[in-house]
C-alpha positions as CSV (number, residue, x, y, z in Angstrom):
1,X,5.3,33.7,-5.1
2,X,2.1,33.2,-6.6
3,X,2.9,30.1,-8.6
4,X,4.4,28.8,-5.3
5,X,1.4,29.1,-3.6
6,X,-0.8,27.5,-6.9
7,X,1.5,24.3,-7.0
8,X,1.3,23.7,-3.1
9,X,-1.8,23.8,-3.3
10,X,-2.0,21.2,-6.6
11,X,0.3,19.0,-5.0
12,X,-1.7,19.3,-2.1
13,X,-4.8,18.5,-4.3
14,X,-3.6,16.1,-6.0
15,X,-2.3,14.2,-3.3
16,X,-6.1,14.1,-1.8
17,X,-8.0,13.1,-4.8
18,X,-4.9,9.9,-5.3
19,X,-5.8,8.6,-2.1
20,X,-9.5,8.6,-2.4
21,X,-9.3,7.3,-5.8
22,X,-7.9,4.0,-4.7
23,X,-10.6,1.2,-4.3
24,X,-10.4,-2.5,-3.4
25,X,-11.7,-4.3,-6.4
26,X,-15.2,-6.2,-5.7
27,X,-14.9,-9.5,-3.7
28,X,-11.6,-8.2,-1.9
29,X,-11.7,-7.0,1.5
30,X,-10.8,-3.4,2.2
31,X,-7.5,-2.7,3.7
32,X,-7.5,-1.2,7.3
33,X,-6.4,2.5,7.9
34,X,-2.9,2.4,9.7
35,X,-4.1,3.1,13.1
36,X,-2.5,6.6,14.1
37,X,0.1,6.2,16.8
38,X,0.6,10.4,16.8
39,X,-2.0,13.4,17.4
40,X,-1.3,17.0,17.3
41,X,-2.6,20.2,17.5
42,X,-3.6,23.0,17.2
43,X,-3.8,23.0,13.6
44,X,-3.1,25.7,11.4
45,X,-0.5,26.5,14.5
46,X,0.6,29.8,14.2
47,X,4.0,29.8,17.4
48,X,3.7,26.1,18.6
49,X,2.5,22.7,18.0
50,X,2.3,19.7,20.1
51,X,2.6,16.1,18.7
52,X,1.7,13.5,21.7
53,X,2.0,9.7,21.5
54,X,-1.3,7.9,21.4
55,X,0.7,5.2,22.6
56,X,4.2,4.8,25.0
57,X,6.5,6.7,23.1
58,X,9.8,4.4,22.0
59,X,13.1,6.5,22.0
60,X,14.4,4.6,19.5
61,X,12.0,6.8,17.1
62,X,13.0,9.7,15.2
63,X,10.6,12.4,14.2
64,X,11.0,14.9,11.2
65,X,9.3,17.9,10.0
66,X,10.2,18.5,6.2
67,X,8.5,21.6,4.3
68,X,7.2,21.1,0.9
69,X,10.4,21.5,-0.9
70,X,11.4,18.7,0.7
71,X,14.5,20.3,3.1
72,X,14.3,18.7,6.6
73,X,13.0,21.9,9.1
74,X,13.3,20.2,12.4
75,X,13.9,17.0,13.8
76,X,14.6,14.9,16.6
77,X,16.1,11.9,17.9
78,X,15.1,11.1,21.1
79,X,11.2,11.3,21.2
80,X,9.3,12.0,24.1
81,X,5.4,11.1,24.7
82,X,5.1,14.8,24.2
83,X,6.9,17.2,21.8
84,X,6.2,20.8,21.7
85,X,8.0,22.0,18.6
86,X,8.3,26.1,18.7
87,X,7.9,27.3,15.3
88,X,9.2,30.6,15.2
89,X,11.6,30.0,13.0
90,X,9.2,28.7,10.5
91,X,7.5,30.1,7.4
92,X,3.7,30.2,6.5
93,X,2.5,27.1,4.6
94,X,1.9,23.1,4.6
95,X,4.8,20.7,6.3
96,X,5.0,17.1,6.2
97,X,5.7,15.2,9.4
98,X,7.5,11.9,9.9
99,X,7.9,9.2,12.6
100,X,10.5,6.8,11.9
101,X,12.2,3.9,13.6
102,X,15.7,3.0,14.7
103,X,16.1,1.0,11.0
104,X,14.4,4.1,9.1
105,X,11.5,2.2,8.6
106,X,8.3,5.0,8.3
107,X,6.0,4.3,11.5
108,X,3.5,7.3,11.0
109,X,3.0,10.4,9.0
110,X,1.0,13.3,8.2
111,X,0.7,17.2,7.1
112,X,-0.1,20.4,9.3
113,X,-0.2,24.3,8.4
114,X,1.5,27.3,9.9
115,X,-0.4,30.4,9.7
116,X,1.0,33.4,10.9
């Protein structure tokens, strides 16, 4: 369980320290963060989590929630401008969040923790 823990939490690292490594070279402009179109919180969560739409929400969008393994948690196919997700049924640790569009195109993502 241990080593579990220690690569989570190099991936996780890793993952950081990537993305702030990456800088425009001189003379180019730098490129604009992705405005966020989903907040959430509380995070850690520890029994629920709510994701609301900074913008309308569009039912065509599909939202995910994949733990760090990679297998698919939760997910749902007809969003709302506000999604409680109950996670009783979910383990302690990091998961990955995805919005997606009607062609599986990737509109936003990002990362909360479970702490129970």
């Amino acid at each position: 369980m241990k080593i579990f823990y220690t690569l989570s939490f190099l991936i996780i690292l890793g993952t950081q320290a990537f993305g702030q490594a990456r800088t425009p070279a001189p003379g180019m402009p730098s490129p604009e963060p992705a405005a966020k179109i989903l907040k959430f919180y509380p995070n850690p969560a520890i029994s629920f989590i709510t994701f609301e739409f900074e913008r309308e929400a569009n039912k065509n969008y599909s939202f995910q929630i994949f733990n760090l393994l990679g297998k698919k948690v939760y997910e749902n196919n007809s969003v709302t401008p506000r999604t409680v997700v109950n996670l009783a049924d979910f383990f302690r640790g990091v998961y990955i969040f995805q919005l997606r569009d009607k062609g599986g195109r990737l509109i936003d993502s990002g990362k909360f923790q479970v702490s129970k």
